[in-house]
KEKETI-710781 format. One record per residue (C-alpha): residue in one letter; x, y, z. Coordinates in steps of 0.001 Angstrom, whole numbers, plus 500000, padded with zeros to 6 digits. Example, Ala and Ser with C-alpha at 12.3 -4.5 7.8 and 13.67 -1.06 7.14 Angstrom:
a512300495500507800s513670498940507140
// end
This chain:
x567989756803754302x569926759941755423x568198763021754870x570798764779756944x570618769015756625x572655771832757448x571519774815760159x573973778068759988x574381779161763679x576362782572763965x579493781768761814x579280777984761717x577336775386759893x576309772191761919x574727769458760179x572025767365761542x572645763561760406x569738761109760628x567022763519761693x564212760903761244x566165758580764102x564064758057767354x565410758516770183x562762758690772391x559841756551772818x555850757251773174x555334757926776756x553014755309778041x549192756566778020x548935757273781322x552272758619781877x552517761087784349x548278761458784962x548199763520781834x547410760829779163x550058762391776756x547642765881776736x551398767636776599x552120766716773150x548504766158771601x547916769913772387x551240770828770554x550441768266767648x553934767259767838x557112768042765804x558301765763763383x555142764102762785x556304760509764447x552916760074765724x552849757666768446x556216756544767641x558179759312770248x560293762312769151x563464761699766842x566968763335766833x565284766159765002x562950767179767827x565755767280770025x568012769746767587x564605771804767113x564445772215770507x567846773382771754x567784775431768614x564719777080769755x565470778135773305x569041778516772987x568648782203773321x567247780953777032x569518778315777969x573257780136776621x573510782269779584x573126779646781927x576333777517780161x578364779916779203x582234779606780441x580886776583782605x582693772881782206x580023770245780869x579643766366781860x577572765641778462x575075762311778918x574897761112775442x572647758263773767x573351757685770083x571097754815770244x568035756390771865x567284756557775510x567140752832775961x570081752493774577x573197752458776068x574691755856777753x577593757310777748x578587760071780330x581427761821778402x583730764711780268x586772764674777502x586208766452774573x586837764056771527x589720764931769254x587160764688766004x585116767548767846x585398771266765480x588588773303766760x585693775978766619x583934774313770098x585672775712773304x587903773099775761x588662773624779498x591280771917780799x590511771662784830x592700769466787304x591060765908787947x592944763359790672x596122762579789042x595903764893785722x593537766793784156x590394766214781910x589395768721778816x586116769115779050x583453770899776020x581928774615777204x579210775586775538x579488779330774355x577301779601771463x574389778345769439x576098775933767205x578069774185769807x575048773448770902x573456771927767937x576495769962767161x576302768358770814x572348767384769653x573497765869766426x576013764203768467x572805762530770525x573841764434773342x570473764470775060x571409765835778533x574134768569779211x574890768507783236x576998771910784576x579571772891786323x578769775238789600x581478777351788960x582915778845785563x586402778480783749x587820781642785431x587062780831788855x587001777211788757x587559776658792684x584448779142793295x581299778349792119x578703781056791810x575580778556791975x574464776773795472x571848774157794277x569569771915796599x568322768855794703x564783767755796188x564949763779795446x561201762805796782x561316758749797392x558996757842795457x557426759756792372x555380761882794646x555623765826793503x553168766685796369x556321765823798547x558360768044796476x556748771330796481x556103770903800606x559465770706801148x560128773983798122x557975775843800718x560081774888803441x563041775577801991x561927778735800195x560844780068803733x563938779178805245x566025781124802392x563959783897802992x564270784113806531x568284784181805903x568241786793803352x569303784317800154x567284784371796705x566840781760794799x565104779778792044x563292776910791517x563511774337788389x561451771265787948x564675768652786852x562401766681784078x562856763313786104x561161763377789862x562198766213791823x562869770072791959x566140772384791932x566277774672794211x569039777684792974x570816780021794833x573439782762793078x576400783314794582x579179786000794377x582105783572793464x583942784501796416x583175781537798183x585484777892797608x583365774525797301x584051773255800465x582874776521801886x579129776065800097x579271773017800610x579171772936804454x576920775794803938x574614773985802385x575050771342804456x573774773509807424x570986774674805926x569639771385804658x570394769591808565x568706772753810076x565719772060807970x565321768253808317x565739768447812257x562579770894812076x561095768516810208x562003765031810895x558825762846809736x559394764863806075x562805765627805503x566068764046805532x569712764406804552x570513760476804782x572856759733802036x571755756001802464x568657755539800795x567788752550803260x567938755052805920x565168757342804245x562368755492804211x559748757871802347x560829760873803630x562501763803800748x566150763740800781x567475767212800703x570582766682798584x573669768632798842x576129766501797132x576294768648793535x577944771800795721x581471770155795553x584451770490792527x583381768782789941x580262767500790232x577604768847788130x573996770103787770x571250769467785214x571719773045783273x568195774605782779x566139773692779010x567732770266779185x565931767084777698x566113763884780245x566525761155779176x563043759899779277x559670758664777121x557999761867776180x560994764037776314x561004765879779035x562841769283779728x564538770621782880x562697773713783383x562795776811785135x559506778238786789x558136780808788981x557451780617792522x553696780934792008x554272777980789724x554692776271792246x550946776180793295x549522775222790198x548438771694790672x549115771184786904x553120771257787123x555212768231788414x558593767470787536x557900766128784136x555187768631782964x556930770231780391x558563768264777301x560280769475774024x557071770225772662x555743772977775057x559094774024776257x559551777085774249x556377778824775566x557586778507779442x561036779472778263x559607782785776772x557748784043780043x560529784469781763x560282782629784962x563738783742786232x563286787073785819x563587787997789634x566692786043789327x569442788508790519x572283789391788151x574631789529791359x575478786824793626x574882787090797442x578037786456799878x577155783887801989x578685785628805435x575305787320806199x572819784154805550x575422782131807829x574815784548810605x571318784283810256x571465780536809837x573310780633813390x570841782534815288x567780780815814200x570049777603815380x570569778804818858
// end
């Protein structure tokens, strides 16, 4: 049975199709250390029970903190990771826009090695719904927007802990935090829903990739060699062992981000979510703590606030960088 309905979103209607589909299972009972408490206290969504949260909980949910997440997709290129079959299901990683998409969803066209690819921007509200009814569970970013597409105006440093260890994580948020600080660059943090923790710094666009890149580069090397039994920026996992990889890789054209309010592909559901530094000590929040069921009451306090409107020029911070070096 098909009890598909229809949402109006600004001047479109998107229909949901096979709401009562599941496409994510019950997180195991002990999932995480928190026995499930995330979505017991909420009581749920669709009222699947134990069964896990349907395409409907995911449309809910992107319809509920679009107002949030918009700003942060706006003009930017998306690689969409899609899973009409549910999360355990097969996945598709789409960058081309399909020709059956609405001539009402935005394209970029952006140079790719030997062409281009067109890939879906998400501008508005029912874009985004129609990429949930699509089973479009994750949307990953672009660093840089359509009209500066050889600039990006977002630095991010992935914290990838080797093994599921968030303790790991927020030592090395500290160290990097205190680092940025000392250089003069703001920046953000966002658990990623899987293991680890962005770590976002605006930029003024004036900058190419290769250029952040290195920069990035610097910082992460500078911070690993004053801390060599915690941190490491060994692309070779073998050559890790447990220490956190500080990874750099997303700052290059493109390669994207998880964008902020996404659902991973995961039991549970759980959302990429922005937080506040002094999140950061509560020993509550780890990288899967919030889910599509408590989502919208993080996304409502605001934990980017402090974020700056205006992007920093990284000429300064690279001075910096270069005298705590020598």
């Amino acid at each position: 049975m098909n009890d598909a309905r229809t949402v109006r979103a600004g001047r479109h209607t998107v229909k949901l199709n096979r709401p009562e589909k599941v496409l994510f299972p019950a997180p195991d009972a002990d999932r995480d250390g928190d026995g499930g408490a995330s979505r017991a206290a909420s009581g749920g969504r669709s009222g699947t029970g134990g069964e896990g949260h349907t395409k409907a909980d995911l449309f809910d949910h992107y319809r509920s903190v679009a107002p949030f997440m918009l700003p942060h997709l706006r003009g930017r290129p998306l690689m969409l990771e899609r899973h009409p079959d549910g999360v355990t299901g097969p996945r598709f990683m789409q960058k081309d826009t399909p020709d059956h998409y609405p001539e009402w969803i935005t394209r970029a066209e952006v140079a790719k090695q030997g062409g281009t690819v067109t890939h879906t921007v998400c501008d508005d509200t029912a874009t985004l719904l129609f990429l949930a009814d699509q089973a479009c569970v994750t949307l990953h970013r672009w660093l840089s927007r359509t009209g500066e597409i050889d600039h990006p105006d977002r630095l991010v440093f992935d914290l990838d802990p080797a093994k599921d260890d968030f303790a790991a994580v927020r030592d090395a948020a500290r160290l990097l935090g205190g680092l940025l600080d000392d250089i003069g660059l703001p920046y953000a943090l966002m658990t990623t829903g899987s293991r680890g923790l962005h770590v976002v710094v605006p930029l003024n666009g004036r900058h190419d990739f290769d250029d952040v890149r290195g920069f990035a580069k610097d910082v992460a090397d500078t911070l690993a060699a004053a801390h060599p039994n915690q941190l490491t920026t060994a692309a070779r996992k073998e050559a890790r062992g447990d220490r956190l990889y500080l990874d750099v890789q997303r700052n290059a054209y493109a390669q994207t981000a998880v964008a902020p309010f996404s659902v991973r592909a995961a039991p549970g559901a759980p959302v990429a979510m922005p937080i506040a530094r002094e999140q950061l000590d509560d020993p509550a929040v780890h990288a899967r703590h919030w889910t599509i069921d408590n989502a919208l009451e993080q996304a409502r306090s605001d934990p980017w606030a402090d974020f700056p409107r205006t992007g920093r020029s990284l000429g300064p911070a690279r001075r910096k960088l270069g005298a705590l070096q020598g």
